[in-house]
N, C-alpha and C positions, 0 to 999 in steps of 0.2 A: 119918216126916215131919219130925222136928224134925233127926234126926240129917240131912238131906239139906241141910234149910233153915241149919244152925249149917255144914257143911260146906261149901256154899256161899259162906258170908259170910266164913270162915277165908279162902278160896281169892279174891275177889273185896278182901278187906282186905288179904290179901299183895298181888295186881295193882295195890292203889294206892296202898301207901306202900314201892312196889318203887323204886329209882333208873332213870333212863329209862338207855335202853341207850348213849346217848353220854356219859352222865357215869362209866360203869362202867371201870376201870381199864384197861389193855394190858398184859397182862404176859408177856415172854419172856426167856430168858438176857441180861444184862446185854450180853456179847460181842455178840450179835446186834442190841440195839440199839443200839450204839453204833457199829458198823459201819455200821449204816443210816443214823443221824444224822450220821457222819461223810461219806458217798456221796451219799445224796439229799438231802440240806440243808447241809453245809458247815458243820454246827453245829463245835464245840468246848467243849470245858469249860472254866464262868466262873466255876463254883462250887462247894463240896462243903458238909456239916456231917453229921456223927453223931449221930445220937439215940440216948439211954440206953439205948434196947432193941437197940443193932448196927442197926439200920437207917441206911443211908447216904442221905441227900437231896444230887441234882445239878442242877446249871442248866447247862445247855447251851446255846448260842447263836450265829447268825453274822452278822457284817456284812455278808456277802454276799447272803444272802437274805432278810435281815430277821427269819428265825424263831428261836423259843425252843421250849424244851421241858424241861419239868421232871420227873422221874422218883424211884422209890424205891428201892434194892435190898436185898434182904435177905441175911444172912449166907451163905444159900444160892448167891447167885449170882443168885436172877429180881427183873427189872429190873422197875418196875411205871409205866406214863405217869399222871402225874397231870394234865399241865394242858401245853397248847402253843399257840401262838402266832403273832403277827406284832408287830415295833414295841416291843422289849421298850428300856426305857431304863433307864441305873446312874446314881444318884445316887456322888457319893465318899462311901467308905465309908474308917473309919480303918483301922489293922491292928488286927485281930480276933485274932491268933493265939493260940490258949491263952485264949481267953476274956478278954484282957487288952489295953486300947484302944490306940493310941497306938506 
């Protein structure tokens, strides 16, 4: 009885501090989604940076359609969506290059 009752509550405490299913990431070969962000959105790349683990962070975006789309990729090649959009706006930004302003 207990092992049912504890197996239960294991199973119904994952169900609820799960991430709902539209916040879970997309992930496919980079190539493939950037073929689609270039076709079905008219996006382009506005942005990159590198994090210390080789993971590359992009921003993508178009004036034509208004949408953004921000993604992760790994050294591997799989692209992953984190977060997308409409109405994305750039504040001026100095030059960054090399971590160095100006």
């Amino acid at each position: 009885m207990y092992k049912r009752l504890f197996a239960s509550a294991v199973i119904f405490g994952m169900a609820a501090i799960a991430p709902p299913a539209h916040a879970q990431a997309r992930c496919v070969g980079r190539d493939a989604l950037v073929a689609g962000l270039e076709k079905r959105y008219a996006e382009a790349q506005i942005a990159t940076g590198l994090q210390s683990n080789g993971v590359l962070i992009e921003i993508w975006a178009s004036p034509t359609t208004g949408t953004w789309t921000i993604f992760l990729t790994d050294p591997e090649g799989i692209a992953c969506v984190t977060s997308s959009g409409e109405g994305l706006a750039l504040g001026l930004l100095p030059n960054m290059a090399k971590g160095v302003a100006g």
